[in-house]
N, C-alpha and C positions, 0 to 999 in steps of 0.2 A: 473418430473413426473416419476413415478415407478408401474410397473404393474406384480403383482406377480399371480403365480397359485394356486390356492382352488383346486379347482376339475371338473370334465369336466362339460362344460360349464358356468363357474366360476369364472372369471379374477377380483380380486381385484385392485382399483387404486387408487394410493397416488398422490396427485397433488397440489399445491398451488392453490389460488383464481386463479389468474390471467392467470396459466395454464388453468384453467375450462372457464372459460371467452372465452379464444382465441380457447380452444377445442367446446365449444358454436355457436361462428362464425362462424369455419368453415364450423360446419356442418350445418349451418343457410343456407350458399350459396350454399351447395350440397340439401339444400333440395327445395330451390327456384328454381334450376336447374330443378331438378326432378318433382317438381310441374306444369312446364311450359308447361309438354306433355300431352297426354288424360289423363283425370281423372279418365277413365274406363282402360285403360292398364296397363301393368302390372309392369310399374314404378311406379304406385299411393300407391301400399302396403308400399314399400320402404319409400317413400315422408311422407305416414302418420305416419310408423315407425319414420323416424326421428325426426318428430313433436314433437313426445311424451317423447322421449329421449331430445328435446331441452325443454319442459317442465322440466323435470326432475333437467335438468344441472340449471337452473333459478333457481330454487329452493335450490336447495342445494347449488350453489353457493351466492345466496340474504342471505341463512341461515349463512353461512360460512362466510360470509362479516360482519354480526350482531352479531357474536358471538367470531369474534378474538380479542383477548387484544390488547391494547391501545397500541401505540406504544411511548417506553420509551425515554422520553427527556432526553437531558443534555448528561454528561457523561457513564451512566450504559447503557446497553440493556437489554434484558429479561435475556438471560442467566445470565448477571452479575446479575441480581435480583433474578433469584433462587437461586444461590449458596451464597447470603447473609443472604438471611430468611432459607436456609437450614444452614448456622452455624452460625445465629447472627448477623451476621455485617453488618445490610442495616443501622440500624444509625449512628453506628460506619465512615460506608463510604460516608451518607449524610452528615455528621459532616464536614467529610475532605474534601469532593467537596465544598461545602460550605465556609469554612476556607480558605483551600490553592488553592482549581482550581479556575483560569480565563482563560479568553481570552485575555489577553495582558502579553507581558515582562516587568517583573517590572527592577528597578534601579539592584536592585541585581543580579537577574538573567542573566540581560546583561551583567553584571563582571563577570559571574559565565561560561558563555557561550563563551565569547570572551578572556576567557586565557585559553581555553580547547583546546588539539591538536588531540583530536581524537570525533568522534562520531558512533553511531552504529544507520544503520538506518534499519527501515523495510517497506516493499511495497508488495503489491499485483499486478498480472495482472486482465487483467477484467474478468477471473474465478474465481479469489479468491484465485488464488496457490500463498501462500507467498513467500518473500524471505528475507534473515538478512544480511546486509553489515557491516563491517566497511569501516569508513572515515577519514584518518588522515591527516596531515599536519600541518605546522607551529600554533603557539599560536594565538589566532585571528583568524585561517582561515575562520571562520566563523561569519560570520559578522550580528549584532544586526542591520537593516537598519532604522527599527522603532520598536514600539511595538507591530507592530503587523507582522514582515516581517521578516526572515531569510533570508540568501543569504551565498550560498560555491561554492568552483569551484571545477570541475569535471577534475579531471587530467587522465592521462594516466595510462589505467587501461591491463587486461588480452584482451579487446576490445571484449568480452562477451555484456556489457553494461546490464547483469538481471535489474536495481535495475531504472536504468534509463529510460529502454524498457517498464517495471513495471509502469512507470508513466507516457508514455504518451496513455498508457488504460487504467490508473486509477490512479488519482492523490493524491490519499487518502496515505498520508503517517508519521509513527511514527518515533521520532530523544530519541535517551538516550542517556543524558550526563553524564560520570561519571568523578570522579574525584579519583584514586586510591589512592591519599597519604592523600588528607584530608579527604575522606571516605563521601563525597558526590555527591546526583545524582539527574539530573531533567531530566522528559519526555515535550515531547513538541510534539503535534498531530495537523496537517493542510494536506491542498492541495497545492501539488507542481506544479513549471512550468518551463521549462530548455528552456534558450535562450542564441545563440549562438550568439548575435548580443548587449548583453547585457552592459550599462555602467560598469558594474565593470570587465566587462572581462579584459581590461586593465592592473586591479590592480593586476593581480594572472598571472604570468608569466608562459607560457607552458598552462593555462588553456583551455580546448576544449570546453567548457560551462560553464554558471551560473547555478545552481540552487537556484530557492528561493523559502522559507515557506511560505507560507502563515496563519500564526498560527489559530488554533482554541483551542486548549487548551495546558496551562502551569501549572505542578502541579511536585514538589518536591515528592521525595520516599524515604521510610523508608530504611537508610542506614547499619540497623545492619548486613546484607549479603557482607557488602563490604567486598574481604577481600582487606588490604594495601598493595600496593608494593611501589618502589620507583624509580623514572627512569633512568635508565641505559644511553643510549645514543637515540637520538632523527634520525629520519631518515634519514640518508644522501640523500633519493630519492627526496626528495621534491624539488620542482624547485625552484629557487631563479636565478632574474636577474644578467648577470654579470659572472654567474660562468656555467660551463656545467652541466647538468642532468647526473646522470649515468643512462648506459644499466643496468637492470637487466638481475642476470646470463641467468634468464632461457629462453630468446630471444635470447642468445649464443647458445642455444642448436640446433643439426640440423635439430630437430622434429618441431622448428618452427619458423626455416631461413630464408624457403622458403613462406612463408603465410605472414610474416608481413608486414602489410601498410607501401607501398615505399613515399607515401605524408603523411611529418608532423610526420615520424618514428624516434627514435632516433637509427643511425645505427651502428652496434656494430662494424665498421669498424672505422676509423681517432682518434685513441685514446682517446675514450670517459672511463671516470673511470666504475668503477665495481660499481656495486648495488648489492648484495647479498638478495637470498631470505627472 
């Protein structure tokens, strides 16, 4: 809700339905309050004032209910539907929902998903303030459980957790696959849920959590923006059973010596190798 100044005694105000609705209520019970005392004193001006302003809100908001568009199924929202019909491409993009989006992992895409060592996710909290991660580790780390389920583990990170905090306010979250040397990429959009009690915790050594996708849509992307690299070396940080994790340098440093979790830390003391940022 936003209420800006016209002029003296003038307040314009912007408000969704649902804001006018609950602005209706309240002043519903401030006026039944008011009502309850003489009808002749001089809370009754007040009382019938409100009346007529909860008239009002009624109205304009039954209008404002009847007159907002429909709300957009599938993949697009409103905005993706203006900026199609403002340059052309709502067939073009019904064409490709149609074609290549579903709701399940096909054969391919589970090969295509489960020899990737990186993904990049994105999350919101429940304001809507996003945020963009990478996620890397071993080939496979992320695992096809069905076709309709993802599942990765959540290793030892800066102990921030944005992306993880991000989804247990809202679980609404995007995964892009890329693939830098064959120059392709899949998106993958569900609801996530992190369990630290999880059966595959087991299989992911050092793991602090599962996380699993819950898929809602699987749809390939036009890869002409790839550009190609080729991989250099793979990162020594990843945990694997059997051998130590290295400290990264920068929990060497003495800016944050002192702060790091004593349970379950890797401590840069008993000759644990180097990780390099």
């Amino acid at each position: 809700m936003k209420l800006r100044w016209e002029r003296a005694g003038v307040v314009t105000m912007t408000a969704r339905v649902e804001e006018v609705a609950q602005l209706a209520a309240a002043a519903r019970l401030a006026s039944r309050a008011l009502a309850g005392g003489d009808p002749d004193g001089p809370e009754a001006r007040p009382a019938a004032g409100l009346a007529r302003i909860l008239a009002d809100f009624d109205r304009a908001s039954g209008g404002l209910a009847r007159s907002a568009p429909p709300a957009e199924a599938g993949m697009f929202n409103a905005g993706s539907r203006a900026l199609q019909r403002r340059f052309g491409t709502e067939p073009l993009a019904d064409r490709i929902a149609e074609r290549f989006g579903t709701d399940r992992v096909s054969p391919g895409d589970r090969a295509f998903i489960e020899r990737a060592d990186m993904v990049f996710l994105a999350t919101a909290d429940a304001q809507g303030r996003p945020d963009c991660s990478y996620k890397g580790g071993d080939p496979g780390f992320v695992r096809v459980v069905d076709d309709a389920t993802l599942a990765f583990p959540s290793y030892d990170g800066n102990g921030m957790y944005l992306s993880w905090g991000n989804a247990l306010e809202n679980p609404e979250i995007g995964l892009l696959f890329i693939d830098f040397e064959r120059g392709h990429r899949l998106r993958c959009n569900g609801s996530v849920t992190i369990d630290g009690e999880d059966p595959l915790l087991a299989e992911y050594p050092e793991a602090q959590f599962i996380v699993r996708v819950h898929v809602r849509e699987v749809f390939p992307n036009c890869p002409r923006y790839i550009h190609r690299y080729r991989l250099v070396e793979r990162s020594t940080c990843v945990p694997h059973r059997g051998r130590p994790t290295p400290v990264p340098d920068w929990k060497k440093d003495d800016w944050a010596a002192d702060v790091l979790p004593a349970v379950g830390s890797q401590s840069p003391e008993g000759g644990a190798p180097t990780c390099a940022p």
